[in-house]
ROKOL-707565 format. One record per residue (C-alpha): residue number from 0; residue in one letter; x, y negated, z negated. Coordinates in steps of 0.02 Angstrom, whole numbers. Each point is the difference from the previous one (the first is absolute). Last residue first. Layout:
! ROKOL-707565
{resi=NUM resn=A xx=X yy=Y zz=Z};
...
//
This chain:
! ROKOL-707565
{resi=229 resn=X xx=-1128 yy=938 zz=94};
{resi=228 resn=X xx=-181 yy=-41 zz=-29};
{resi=227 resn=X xx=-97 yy=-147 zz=-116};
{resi=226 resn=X xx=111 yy=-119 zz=94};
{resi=225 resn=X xx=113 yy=-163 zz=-31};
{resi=224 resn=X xx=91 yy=-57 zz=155};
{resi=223 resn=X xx=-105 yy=-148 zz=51};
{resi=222 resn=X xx=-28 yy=-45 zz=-156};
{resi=221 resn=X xx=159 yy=-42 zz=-34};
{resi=220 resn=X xx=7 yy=-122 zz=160};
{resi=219 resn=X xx=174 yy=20 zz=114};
{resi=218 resn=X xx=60 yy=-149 zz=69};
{resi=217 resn=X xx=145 yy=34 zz=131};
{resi=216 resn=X xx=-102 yy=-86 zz=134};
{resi=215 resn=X xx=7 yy=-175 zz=-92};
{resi=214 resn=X xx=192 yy=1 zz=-13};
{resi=213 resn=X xx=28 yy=-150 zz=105};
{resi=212 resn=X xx=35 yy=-132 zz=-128};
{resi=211 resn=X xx=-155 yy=14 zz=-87};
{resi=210 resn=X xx=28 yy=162 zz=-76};
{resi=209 resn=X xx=103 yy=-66 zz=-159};
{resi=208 resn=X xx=-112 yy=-144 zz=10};
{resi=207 resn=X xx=-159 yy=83 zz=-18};
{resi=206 resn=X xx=57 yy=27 zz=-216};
{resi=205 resn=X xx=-74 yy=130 zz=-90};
{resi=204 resn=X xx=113 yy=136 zz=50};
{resi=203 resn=X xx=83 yy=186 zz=-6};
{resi=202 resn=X xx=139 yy=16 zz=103};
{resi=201 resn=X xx=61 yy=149 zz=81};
{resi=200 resn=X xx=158 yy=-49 zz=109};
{resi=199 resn=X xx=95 yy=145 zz=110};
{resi=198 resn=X xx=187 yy=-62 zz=2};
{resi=197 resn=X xx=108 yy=10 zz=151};
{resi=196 resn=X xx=29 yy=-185 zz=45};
{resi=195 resn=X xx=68 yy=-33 zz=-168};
{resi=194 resn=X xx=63 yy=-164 zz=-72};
{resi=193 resn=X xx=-119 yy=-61 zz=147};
{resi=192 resn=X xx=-129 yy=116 zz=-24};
{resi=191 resn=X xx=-14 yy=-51 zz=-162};
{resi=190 resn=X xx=11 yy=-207 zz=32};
{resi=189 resn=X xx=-126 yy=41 zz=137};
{resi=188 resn=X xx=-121 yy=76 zz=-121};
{resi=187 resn=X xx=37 yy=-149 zz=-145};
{resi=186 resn=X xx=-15 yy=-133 zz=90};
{resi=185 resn=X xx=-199 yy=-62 zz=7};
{resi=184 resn=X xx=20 yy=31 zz=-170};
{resi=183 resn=X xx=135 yy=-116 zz=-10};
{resi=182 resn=X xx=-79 yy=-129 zz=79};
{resi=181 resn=X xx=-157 yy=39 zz=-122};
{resi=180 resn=X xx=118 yy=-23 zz=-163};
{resi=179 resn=X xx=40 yy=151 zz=-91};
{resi=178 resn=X xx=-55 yy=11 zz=-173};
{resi=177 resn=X xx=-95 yy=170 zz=47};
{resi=176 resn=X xx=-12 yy=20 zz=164};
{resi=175 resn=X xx=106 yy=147 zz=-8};
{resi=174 resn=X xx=-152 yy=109 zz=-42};
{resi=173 resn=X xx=90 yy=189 zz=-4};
{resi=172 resn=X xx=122 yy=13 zz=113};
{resi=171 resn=X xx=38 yy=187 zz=37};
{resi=170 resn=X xx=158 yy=4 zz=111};
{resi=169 resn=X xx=46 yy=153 zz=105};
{resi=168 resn=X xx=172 yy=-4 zz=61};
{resi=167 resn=X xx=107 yy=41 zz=154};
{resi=166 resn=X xx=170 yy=-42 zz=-8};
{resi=165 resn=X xx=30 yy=-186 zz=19};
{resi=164 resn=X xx=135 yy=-20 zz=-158};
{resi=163 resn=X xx=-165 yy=66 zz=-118};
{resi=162 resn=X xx=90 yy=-138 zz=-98};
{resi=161 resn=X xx=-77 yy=-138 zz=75};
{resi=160 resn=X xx=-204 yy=65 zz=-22};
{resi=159 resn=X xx=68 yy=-6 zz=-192};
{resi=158 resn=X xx=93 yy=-169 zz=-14};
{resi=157 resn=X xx=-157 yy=-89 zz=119};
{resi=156 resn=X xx=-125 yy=71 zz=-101};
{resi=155 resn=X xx=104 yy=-68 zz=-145};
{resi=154 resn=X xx=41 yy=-184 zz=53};
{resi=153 resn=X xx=-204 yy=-3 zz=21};
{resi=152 resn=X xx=-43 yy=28 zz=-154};
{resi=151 resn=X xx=127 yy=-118 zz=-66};
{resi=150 resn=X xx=-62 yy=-134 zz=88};
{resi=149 resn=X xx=-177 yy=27 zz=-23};
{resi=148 resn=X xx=37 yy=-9 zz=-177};
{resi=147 resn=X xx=104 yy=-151 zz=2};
{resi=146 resn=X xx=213 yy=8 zz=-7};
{resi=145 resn=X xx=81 yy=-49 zz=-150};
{resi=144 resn=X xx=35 yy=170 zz=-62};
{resi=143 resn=X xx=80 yy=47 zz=175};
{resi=142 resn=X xx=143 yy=-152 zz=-32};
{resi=141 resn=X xx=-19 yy=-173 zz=28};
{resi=140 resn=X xx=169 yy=-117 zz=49};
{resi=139 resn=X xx=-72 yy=-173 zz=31};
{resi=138 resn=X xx=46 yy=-113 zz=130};
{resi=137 resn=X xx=-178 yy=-44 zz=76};
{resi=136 resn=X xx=-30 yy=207 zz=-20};
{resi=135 resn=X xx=171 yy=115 zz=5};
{resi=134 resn=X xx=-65 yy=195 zz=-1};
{resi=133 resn=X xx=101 yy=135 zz=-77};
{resi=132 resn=X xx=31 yy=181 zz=45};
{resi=131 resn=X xx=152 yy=46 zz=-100};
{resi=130 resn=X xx=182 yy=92 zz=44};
{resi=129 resn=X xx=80 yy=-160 zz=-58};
{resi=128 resn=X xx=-113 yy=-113 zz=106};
{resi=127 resn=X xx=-138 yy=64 zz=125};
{resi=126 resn=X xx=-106 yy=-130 zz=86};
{resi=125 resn=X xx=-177 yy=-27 zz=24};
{resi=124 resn=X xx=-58 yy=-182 zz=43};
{resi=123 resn=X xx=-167 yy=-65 zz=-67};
{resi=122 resn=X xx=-59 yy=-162 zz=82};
{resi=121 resn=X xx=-170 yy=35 zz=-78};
{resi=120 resn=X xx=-90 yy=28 zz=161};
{resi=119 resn=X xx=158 yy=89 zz=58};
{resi=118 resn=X xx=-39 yy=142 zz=-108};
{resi=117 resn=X xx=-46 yy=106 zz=135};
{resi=116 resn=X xx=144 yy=-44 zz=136};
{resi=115 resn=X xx=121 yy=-12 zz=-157};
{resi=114 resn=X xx=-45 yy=192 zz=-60};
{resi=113 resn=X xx=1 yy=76 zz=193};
{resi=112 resn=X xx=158 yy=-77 zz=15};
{resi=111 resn=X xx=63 yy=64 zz=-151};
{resi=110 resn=X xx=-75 yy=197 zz=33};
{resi=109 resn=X xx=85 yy=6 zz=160};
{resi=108 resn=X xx=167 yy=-69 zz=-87};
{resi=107 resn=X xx=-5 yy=153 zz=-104};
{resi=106 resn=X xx=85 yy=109 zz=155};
{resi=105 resn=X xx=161 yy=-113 zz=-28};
{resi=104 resn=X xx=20 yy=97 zz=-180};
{resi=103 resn=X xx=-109 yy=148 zz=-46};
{resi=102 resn=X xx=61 yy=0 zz=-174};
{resi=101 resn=X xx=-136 yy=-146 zz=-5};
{resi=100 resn=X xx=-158 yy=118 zz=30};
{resi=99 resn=X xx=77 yy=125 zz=-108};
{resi=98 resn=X xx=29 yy=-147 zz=-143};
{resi=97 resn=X xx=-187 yy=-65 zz=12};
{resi=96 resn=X xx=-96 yy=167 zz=-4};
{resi=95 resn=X xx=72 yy=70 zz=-148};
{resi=94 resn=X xx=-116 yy=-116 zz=-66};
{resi=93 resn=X xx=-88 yy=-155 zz=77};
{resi=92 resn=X xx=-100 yy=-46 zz=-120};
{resi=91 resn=X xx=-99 yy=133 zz=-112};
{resi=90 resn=X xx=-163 yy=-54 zz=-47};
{resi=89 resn=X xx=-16 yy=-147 zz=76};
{resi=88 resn=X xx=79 yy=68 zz=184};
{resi=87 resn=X xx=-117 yy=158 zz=-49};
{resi=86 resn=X xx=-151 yy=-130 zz=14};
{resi=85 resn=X xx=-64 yy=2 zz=177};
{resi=84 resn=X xx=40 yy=227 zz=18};
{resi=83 resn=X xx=111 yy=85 zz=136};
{resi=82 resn=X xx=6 yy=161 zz=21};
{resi=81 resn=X xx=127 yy=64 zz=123};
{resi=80 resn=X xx=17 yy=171 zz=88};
{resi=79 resn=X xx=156 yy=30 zz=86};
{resi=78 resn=X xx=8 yy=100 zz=164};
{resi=77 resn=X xx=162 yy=90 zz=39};
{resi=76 resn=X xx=-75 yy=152 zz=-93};
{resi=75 resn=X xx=-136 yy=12 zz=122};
{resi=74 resn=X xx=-170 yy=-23 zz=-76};
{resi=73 resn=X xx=-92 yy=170 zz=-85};
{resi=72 resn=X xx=-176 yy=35 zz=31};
{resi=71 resn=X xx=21 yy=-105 zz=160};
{resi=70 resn=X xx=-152 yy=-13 zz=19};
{resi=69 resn=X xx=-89 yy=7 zz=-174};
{resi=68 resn=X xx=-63 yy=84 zz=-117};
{resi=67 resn=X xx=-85 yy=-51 zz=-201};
{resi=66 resn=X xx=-77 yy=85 zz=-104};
{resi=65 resn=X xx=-127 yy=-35 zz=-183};
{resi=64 resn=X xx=23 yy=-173 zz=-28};
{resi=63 resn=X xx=36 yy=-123 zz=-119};
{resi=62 resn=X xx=87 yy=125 zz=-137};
{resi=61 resn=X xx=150 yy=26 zz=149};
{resi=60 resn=X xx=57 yy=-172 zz=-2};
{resi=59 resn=X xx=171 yy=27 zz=-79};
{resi=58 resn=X xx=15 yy=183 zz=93};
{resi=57 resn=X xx=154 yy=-61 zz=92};
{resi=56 resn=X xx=58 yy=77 zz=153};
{resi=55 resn=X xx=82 yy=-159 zz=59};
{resi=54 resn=X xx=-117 yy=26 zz=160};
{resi=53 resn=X xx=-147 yy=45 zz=-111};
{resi=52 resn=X xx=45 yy=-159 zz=-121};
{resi=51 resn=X xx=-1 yy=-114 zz=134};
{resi=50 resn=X xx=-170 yy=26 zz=68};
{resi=49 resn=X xx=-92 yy=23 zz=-180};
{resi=48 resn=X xx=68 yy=-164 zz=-34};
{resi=47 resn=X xx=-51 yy=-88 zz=147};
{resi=46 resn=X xx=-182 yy=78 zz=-28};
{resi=45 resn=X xx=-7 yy=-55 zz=-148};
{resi=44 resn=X xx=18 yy=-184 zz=42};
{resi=43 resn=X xx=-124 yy=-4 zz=132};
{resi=42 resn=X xx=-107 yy=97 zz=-101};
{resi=41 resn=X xx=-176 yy=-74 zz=1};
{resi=40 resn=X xx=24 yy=-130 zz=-155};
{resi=39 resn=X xx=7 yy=-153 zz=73};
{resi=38 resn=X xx=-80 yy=2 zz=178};
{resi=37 resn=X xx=126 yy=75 zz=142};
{resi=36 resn=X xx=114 yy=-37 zz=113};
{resi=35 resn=X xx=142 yy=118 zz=84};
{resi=34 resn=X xx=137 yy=-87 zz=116};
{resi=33 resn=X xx=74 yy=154 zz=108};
{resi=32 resn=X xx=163 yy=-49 zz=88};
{resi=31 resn=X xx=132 yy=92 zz=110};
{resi=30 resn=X xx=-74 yy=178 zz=21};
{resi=29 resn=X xx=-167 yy=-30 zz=4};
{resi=28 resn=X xx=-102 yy=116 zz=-124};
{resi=27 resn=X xx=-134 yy=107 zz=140};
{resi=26 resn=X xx=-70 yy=70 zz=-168};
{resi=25 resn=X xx=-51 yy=-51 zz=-161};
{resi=24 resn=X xx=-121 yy=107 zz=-88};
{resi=23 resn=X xx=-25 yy=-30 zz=-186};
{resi=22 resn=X xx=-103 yy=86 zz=-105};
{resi=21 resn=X xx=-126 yy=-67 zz=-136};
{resi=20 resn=X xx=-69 yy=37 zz=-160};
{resi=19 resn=X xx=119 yy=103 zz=-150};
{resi=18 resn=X xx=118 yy=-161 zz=4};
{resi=17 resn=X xx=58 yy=41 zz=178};
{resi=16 resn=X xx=-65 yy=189 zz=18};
{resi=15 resn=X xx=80 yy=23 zz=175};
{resi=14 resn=X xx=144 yy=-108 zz=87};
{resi=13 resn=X xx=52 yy=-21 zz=170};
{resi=12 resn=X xx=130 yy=-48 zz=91};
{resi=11 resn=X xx=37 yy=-29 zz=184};
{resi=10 resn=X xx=160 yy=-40 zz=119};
{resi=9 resn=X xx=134 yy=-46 zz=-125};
{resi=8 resn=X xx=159 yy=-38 zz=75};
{resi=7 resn=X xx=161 yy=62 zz=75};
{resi=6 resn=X xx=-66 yy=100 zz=119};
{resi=5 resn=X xx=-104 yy=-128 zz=53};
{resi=4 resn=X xx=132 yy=-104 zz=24};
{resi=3 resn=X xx=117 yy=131 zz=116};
{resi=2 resn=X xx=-161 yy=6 zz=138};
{resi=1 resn=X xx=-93 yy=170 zz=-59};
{resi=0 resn=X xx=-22 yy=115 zz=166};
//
C-alpha cells in the first residue's frame, strides 16, 4: 500500500534523448528530500525544468529531449508544483507573491519570525506597517528594495513555499546557495519543511552545506542516474 506522502509525491522519473546523448533514470526518489549534485554543465538544471514542466503539462523544454514518464504520470491535483530559481527575486521581486502572502493576516507571522531569526545577524526585524512588509534596522525603516541579494532571495522562497498554506507541494530549487550565506544554507531545508512539512524538496547544488546538516543520505549523484538504456 502507498503511505499518504508517497502518494502525493514523485517516486521516479526518467528522461530519454537529453540533448540528443544521454537518458536519465532516476528511481527510488525519496519522498521528503532529494539533493541532486552534479559537475557544471551535466543537467542538473535541465533536468529541474524538464520535471516541472511535465507536471504543469508544459512543452517549454520539449526541444532538449526526446520523452519523458514518470511515476505518478500525473500528480494529484491537491499537489502544487513549485519552481523556484536564485535570481527570480532580482528579476522580479516579490510579485503577486508579497500581497497574497500578507492578505493572509495572523498566519504571516510564521513567515516574520522565521525572517528576524535569519536575519538576526544583521539585527534585522520584519514587521508589517500599512498593509507592507518592512524591516526596522538600528532605527531605520528599509523597505524590500533595500534588502541584499541573499536577502531577497531568500524572503521569496520563503513567500512561495508559505503560500502553498501546508497542502502538499513539490518545490524545485534550483542552486539556492547562491548569495546566501553558509548559515543560511545550512537553513534553508528545515526552513522549507518548516513553512511546509508536506513538501517534496528537489534541489540541485554546489554547495555541501545545504546537505551538511543531516541531509547526507538524501544526496543523489547525476551520474549515478544517467544511462545508455531506459
Amino acid at each position: 500500500m502507498i503511505s499518504d506522502s508517497m502518494e502525493a509525491s514523485i517516486r521516479s522519473f526518467s528522461v530519454k534523448g537529453l540533448w540528443g546523448f544521454k537518458n536519465i533514470v532516476w528511481k527510488d526518489i525519496h519522498p521528503d528530500i532529494n539533493i541532486l549534485v552534479g559537475v557544471n554543465g551535466c543537467g542538473k538544471s535541465t533536468l529541474l525544468n524538464i520535471m516541472y514542466d511535465y507536471y504543469q503539462a508544459k512543452t517549454d523544454t520539449a526541444h532538449s529531449y526526446a520523452e519523458a514518464s514518470a511515476d505518478p504520470v500525473v500528480l494529484p491535483a491537491k499537489v502544487t508544483p513549485l519552481l523556484l530559481h536564485p535570481l527570480d527575486a532580482l528579476l522580479n521581486g516579490t510579485g503577486e507573491y508579497l500581497p497574497l502572502a500578507l492578505s493572509r493576516g495572523e498566519a504571516f507571522r510564521q513567515v516574520l519570525d522565521l525572517l528576524d531569526g535569519l536575519f538576526a545577524g544583521t539585527a534585522k526585524k520584519a514587521g508589517v506597517e500599512d498593509g507592507a512588509l518592512v524591516f526596522w534596522q538600528a532605527g531605520q525603516k528599509l523597505s524590500f528594495a533595500k534588502l541584499s541579494t541573499g536577502e531577497k532571495q531568500l524572503l521569496l522562497i520563503l513567500l512561495r513555499v508559505f503560500l502553498t498554506q501546508g497542502n502538499p507541494a513539490v518545490v524545485f530549487l534550483d542552486e539556492p546557495e547562491v548569495s546566501l550565506h553558509i548559515s543560511w544554507q545550512r537553513q534553508i531545508v528545515d526552513v522549507i519543511r518548516q513553512l511546509n512539512p508536506q513538501t517534496q524538496l528537489f534541489i540541485t547544488s554546489h554547495s555541501p552545506s545545504i546537505f551538511s546538516s543531516g541531509w547526507g543520505d538524501k544526496v543523489v549523484y547525476f551520474e549515478d542516474i544517467e544511462s545508455q538504456e531506459l
